[in-house]
N, C-alpha and C positions, 0 to 999 in steps of 0.2 A: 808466573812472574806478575809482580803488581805495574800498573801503569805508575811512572813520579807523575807526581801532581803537574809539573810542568805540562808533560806530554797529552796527560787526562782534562785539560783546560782547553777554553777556545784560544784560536781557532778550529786548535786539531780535533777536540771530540765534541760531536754534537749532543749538545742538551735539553731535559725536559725536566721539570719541576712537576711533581706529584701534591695533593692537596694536602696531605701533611707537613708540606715544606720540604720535604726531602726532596734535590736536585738528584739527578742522574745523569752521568756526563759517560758519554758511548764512545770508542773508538770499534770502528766498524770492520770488516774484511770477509772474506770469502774465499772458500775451495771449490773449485770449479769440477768437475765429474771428466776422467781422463786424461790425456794429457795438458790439457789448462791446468789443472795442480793448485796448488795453493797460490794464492794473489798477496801480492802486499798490503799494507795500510796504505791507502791514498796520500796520506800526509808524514811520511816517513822523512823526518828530518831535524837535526839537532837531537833533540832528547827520547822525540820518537824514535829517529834512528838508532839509537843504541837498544830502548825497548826493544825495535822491532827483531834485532840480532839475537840478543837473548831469549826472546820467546818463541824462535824457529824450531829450536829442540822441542820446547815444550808444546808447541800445535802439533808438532809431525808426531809425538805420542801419543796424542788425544786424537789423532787421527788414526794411526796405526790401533788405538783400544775401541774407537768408535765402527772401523772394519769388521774386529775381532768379535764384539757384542753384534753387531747385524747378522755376520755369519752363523754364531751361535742360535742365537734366536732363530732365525729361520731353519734352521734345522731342529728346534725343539717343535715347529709350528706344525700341522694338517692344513691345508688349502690347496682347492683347484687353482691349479694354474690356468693361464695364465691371470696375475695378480694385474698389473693395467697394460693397456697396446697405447699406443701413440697413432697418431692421425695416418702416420703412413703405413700400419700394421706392424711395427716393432715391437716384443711382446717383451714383458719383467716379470719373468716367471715364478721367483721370490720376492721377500723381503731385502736379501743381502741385493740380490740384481736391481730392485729400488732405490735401495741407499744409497748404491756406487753409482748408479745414472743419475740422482740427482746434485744438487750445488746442496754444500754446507755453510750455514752464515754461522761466523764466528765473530761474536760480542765481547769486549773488555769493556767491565762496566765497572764503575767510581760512583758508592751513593755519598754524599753527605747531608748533615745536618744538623745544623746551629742549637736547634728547639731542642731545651732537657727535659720533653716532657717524653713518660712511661711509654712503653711499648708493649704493657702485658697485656694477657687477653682480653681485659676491657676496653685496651683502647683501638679504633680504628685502624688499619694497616694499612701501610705502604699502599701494595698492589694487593686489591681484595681478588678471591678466588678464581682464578681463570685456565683457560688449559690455555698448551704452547701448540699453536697452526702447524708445527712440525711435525712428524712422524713420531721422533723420538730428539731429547734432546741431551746431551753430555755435559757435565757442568762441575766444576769443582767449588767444595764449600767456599764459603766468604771468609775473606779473611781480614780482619782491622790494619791497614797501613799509617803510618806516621806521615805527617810533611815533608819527611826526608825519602820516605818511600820505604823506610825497613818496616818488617813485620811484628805484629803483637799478637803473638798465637794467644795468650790467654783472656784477649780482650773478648768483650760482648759482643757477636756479629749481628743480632738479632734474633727475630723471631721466623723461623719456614714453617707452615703450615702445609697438612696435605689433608684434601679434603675425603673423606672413605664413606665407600660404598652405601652404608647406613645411614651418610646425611651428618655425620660429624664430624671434624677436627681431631686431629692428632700432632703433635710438635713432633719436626724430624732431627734428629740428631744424626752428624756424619763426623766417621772421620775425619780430620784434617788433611790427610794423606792419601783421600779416597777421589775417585774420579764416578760420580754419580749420573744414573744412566734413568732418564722419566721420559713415561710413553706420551707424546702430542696429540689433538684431535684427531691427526693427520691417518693414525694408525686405523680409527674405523672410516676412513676415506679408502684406503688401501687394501684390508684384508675384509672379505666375504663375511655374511655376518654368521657363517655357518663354519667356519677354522675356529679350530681346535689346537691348544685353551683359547677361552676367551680372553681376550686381552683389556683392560679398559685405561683410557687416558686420564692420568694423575693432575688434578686438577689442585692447586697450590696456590698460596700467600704468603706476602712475604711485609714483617714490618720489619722496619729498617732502623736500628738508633743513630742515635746522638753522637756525632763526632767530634772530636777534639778539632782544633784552629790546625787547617791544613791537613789533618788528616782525613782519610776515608775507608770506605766499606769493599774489596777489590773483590771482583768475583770476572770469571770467566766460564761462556757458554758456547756451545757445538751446538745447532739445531740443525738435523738432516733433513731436506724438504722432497717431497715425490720430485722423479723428472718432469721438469717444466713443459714438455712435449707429449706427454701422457695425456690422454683424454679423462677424467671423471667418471667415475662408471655410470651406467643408465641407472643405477639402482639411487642413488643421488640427485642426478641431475639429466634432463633428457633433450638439454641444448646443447648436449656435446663440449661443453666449456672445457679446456685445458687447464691444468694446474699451471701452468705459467698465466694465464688470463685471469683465473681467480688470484693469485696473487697480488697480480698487479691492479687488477679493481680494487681490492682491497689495501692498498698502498695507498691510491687514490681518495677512498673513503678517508683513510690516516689523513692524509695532506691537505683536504678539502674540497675533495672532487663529491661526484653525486653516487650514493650509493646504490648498488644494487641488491634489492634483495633477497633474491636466489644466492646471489655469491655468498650473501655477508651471511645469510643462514648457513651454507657450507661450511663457512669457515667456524662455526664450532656445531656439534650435534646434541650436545643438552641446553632445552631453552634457558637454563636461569646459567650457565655460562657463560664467559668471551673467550674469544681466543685472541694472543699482543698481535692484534695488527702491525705494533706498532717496533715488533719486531721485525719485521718485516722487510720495514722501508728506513730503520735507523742510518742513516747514512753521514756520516760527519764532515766538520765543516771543508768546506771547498771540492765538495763534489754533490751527483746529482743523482738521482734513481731512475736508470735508462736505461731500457729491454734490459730488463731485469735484472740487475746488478746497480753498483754505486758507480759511476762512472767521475775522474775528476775533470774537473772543467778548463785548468790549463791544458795538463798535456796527459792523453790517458794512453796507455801501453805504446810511447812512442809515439801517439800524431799528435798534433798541434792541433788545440782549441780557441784558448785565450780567450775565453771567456769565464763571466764571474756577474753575478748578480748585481755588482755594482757597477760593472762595465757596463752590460745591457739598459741598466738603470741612466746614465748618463745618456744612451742612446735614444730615450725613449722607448725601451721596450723590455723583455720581459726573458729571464732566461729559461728556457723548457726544452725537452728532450724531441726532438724533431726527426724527422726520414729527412733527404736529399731535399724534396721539393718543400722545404719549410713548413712540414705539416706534423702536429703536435702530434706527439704517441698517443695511442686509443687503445687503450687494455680489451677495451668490448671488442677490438677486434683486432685478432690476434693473430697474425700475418708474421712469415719468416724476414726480417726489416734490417734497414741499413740505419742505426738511430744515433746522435749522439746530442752531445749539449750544445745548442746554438740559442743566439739572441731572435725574437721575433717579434713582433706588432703585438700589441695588445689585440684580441678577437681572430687571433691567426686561426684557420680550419685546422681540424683536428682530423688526424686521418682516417680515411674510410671508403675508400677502396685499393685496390691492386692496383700496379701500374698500370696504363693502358696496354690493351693485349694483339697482336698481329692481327695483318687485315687477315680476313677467313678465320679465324679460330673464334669457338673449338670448328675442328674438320668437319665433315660431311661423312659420316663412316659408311654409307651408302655409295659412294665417289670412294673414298679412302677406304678399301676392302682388303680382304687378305690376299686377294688375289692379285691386287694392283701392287700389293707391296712385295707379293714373293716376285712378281717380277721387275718391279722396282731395287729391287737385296738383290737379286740374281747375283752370284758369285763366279762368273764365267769368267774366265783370264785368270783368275785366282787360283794359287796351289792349296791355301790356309785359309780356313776363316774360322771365326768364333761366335757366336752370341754375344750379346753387351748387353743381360738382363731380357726380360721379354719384348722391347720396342727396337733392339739395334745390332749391329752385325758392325765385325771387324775382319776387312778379308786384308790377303798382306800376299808380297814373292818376296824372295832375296835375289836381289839383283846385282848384278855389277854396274854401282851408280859412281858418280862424278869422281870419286875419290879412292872408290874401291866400293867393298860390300856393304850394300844400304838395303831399307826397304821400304817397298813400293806397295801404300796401303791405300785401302779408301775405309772409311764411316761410314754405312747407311744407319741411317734412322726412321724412324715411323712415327710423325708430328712434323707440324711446322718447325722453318729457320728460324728461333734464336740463336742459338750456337751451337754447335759440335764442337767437340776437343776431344782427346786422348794426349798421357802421355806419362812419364816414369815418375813413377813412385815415392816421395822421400824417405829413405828406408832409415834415415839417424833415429836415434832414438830418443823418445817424445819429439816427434817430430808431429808437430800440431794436427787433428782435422783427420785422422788416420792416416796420415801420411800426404793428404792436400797439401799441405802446406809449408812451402818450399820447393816443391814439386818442379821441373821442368813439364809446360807440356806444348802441342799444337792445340788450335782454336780457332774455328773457320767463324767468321764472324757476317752476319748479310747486307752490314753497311759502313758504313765510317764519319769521321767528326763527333766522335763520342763525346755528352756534356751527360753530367748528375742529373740535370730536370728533366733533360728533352730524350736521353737512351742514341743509339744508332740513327744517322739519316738514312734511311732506308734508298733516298733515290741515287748515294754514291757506292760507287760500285763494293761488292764485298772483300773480303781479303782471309788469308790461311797464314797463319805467322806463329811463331813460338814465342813463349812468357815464359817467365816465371813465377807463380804465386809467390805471392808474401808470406815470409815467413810468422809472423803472428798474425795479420788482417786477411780474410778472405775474400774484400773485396774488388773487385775488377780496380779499381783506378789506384792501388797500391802495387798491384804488380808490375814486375822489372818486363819491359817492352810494350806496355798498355798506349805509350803514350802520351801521357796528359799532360799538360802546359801546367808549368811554376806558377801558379798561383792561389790564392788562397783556397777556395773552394778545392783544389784538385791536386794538393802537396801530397806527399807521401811523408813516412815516417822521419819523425824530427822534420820536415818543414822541408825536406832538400828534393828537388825535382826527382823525378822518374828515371832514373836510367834505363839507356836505350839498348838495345839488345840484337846482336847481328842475325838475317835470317839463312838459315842452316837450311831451307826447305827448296825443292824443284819440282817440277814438273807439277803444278798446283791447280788443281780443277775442284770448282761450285757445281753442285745441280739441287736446284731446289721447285718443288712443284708445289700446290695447294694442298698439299700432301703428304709428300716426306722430303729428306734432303739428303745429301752427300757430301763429303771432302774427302777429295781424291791429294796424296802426295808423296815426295819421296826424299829419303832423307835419312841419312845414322847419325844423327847427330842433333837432340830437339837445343836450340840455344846452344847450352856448353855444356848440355848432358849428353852422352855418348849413347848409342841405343847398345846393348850388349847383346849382338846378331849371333855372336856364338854360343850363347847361351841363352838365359832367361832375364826377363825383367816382370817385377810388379807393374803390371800397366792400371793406370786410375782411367776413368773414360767417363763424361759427364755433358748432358744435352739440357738446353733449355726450349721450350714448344711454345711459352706462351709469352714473351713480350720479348722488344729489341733494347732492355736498359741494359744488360748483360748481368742479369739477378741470379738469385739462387736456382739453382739447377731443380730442387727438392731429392726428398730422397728413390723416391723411386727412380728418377733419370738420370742415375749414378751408380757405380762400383768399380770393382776394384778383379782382375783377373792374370792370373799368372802366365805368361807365354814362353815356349818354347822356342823362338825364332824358326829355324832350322827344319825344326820337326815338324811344327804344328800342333806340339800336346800345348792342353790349356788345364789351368786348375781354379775353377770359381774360388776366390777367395772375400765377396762383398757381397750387401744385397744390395740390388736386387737378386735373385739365383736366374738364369735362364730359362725358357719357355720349357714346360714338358714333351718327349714327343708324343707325334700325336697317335693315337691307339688306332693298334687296327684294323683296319676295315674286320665286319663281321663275319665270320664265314659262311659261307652259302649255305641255305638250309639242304639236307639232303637229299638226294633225287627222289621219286616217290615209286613205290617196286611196282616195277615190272608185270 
């Protein structure tokens, strides 16, 4: 589908003028890897809004043939596995396992231009030759639209050049009806340079003509990016940069930030190339490029911002993509973050480091040994226990509690008290987060008077209580029983306080030493999820060790394990997987004869 000119206009799409005068006016979007799914247009409304209805058929195509070609492809390909790991050891053992872990930016772009001057080979182009930062990219021909927005199949769409191997130009001609699939830089960031065939990135130009009054140029493109959580291989790069960090350095570079030049060499691999930055960070009008997507600046998936560049302008200050404590996003360093768009001071610090971390941490692993911790875990009282990955242990009984059949469990963990929690599942389907979100769970927590800058007070006493995650936000001051007072800083979705949540739990015991911790309690029933005692439930379980804001857990200090109540069978179903046992002991060497 073409954008109408109305929807392709400011405010909704953001514009760049090229030096041949040709305007390019972007309406931006994304598919997110999982259950995130496909995202709307930020500026869905009036004429967008019908646009956006009608072209839902036609992405979820270009999505379901952009699956289809990843799969294919990697099954024509040779390469060790695995292809990249992520910081926490998650490995993408192909091409297609690439694709689908990473985000898809999806581009509707509108060129015009007034100037009737030639576009043949003599003259200048549009965009002279560059590759696409993406892996690979999906893209249907151009097609001439009217003022009115109907099509003119037999108009002139231009000139696409593809640049080949030999160092010359070739003009590409496509079907009309064809959905065109060109490999990005991104492809020799990805595969070994020893996989079989070689692949190489299609490096391309495009001159753009002369539009009639009102009309323009419509084109639509898929770029698949690596997952943002993947590391760069050492063959690359040997500062361990993530492709979510070089992205976003390189957005910066776009915008006006300072470049790096490690990064920005990455971002394409033949020197007389570029690769569009500047696709990158297209993000249209009334929203902002934050942890890594376009984020809108009134009200983005449900929370209230209300802000806008001309509000902060009035305030005196400046609108930018900030953490909690008003500190500007820092692509160089590239931390799991709570970001979005806020107004801030001109010369505001720009973030760089962690939150502050527990008194004692990191441990004393000399003090904190394995020995202090098997009898620290001791499961004694307990009929049932489990592992929770290699740092924690869930031991449980069925009791006859308050109301009938409960159960009576404790947590140990191996790390300092930020938090423990466990608790059931959300088993709907796309249910956000693997199942986090939405989730009923418990969460011992080792202070209270929670605020965004300052995390837990540490010197009020702890507490064991049941939440419920948010259903789209992950984080702590969205969830149902968290707490937080009405007001700006600390609203929940659409702007409406927190609901409060009754507690279901008894018999509730902390132990926490310089070393490990515990929550002990009892209870069939987390909030107003039921625990299912005669049967099984997906139990999620998730600790944090190293500060009191109540932050991301990471991935190792999480999973996901199936229980039997009853019985006691368990079925790792997440990673971390649990500790191996341990091997054993050697057998004695044989006597010596007699």
């Amino acid at each position: 589908p073409a954008a109408p000119p109305a929807c392709a206009a400011p405010p909704a799409a953001a514009a760049h003028t090229f030096p041949d005068g040709t305007t390019r006016r972007t309406l931006a979007t994304h598919s997110l890897p999982g259950a995130g799914g496909v995202q709307p247009l930020a500026s869905a409304e009036g004429e967008c809004a019908a646009f956006e209805r009608a072209a839902a058929p036609f992405r979820a195509l270009v999505a379901a043939a952009t699956n289809l070609f990843a799969e294919r492809l990697s099954s024509s390909l040779r390469a060790r596995a695995p292809l990249l790991v992520a910081e926490d050891g998650t490995e993408f053992n192909s091409l297609h396992d690439v694709s689908t872990a990473g985000e898809h930016l999806e581009h509707f772009h509108a060129y015009t231009r007034a100037t009737p001057s030639s576009h043949g080979p003599a003259s200048p182009p549009t965009i002279d030759l560059h590759t696409d930062q993406g892996i690979f990219i999906a893209f249907t021909p151009a097609l001439m639209v009217s003022a009115t927005g109907e099509p003119d199949a037999a108009a002139d769409a231009g000139r696409f050049e593809v640049g080949l191997a030999d160092g010359s130009r070739a003009e590409a001609h496509f079907d009309p009806d064809s959905l065109v699939f060109l490999l990005g830089d991104g492809i020799h960031q990805v595969l070994p340079k020893d996989a079989a065939p070689r692949l190489r990135a299609a490096p391309h130009a495009l001159s753009a003509p002369p539009t009639g009054a009102g009309g323009a140029r419509a084109w639509y493109g898929r770029m698949v990016l690596p997952p943002k959580e993947a590391v760069i291989p050492a063959s690359l790069s040997e500062n361990r940069k993530t492709f979510g960090t070089l992205r976003a350095i390189m957005v910066e570079a776009t915008l006006g930030g300072v470049e790096d030049p490690e990064a920005m060499s990455l971002g394409c691999s033949a020197p007389d190339l570029r690769p569009t930055h500047r696709e990158l960070s297209a993000c249209e009008a009334g929203t902002i490029f934050c942890w890594d997507r376009c984020m809108n600046t009134t009200e983005d998936r449900g929370v209230w911002y209300g802000v806008s560049d001309e509000i902060c302008a009035e305030q005196g200050k400046q609108l930018q993509c900030t953490d909690v404590r008003g500190h500007i996003y820092n692509s160089s360093y590239d931390r799991h973050g709570d970001y979005n768009p806020n107004c801030v001071a001109p010369g505001a610090p720009h973030v760089n480091s962690d939150f502050p971390t527990l008194p004692g941490y990191p441990t004393d692993p000399e003090v904190c040994n394995q020995e202090a911790w098997d009898a620290f875990s001791a499961t004694d009282g307990f009929e049932f226990s489990t592992a929770l990955g290699p740092r924690g242990k869930l031991m449980w009984n069925v009791v006859e509690g308050e109301g009938g059949p409960a159960i009576e469990s404790k947590m140990a963990y191996n790390g300092l008290f930020g938090y423990t929690s466990w608790g059931l599942r959300n088993n709907a389907l796309g249910a956000g987060k693997n199942g986090m979100q939405g989730a009923w769970v418990a969460m011992a927590l080792p202070g209270d008077d929670y605020t965004l800058t300052g995390g837990l007070n540490l010197s009020l006493p702890g507490s064991i209580l049941p939440y419920q995650i948010d259903e789209v936000h992950s984080r702590f001051r969205y969830w149902k029983g968290s707490g937080q007072p009405d007001s700006a800083a600390n609203q929940g979705r659409h702007g409406e306080p927190i609901p409060t949540v009754p507690d279901t739990l008894y018999n509730k015991s902390i132990h926490a030493t310089g070393c490990f911790s515990s929550m002990s309690f009892t209870g069939s029933v987390l909030g107003e999820e039921a625990i299912t005692i005669d049967g099984s439930d997906n139990v999620i379980w998730a600790a944090n060790v190293e500060n009191a804001y109540v932050e991301s857990h990471g991935r190792s200090n999480r999973g996901i394990v199936v229980i039997e109540w009853r019985t006691g069978a368990t079925e790792f179903r997440d990673y971390p997987p649990p500790p191996l046992p341990a091997p054993p002991p050697p057998a004695p060497p044989p006597a010596p004869p007699s």
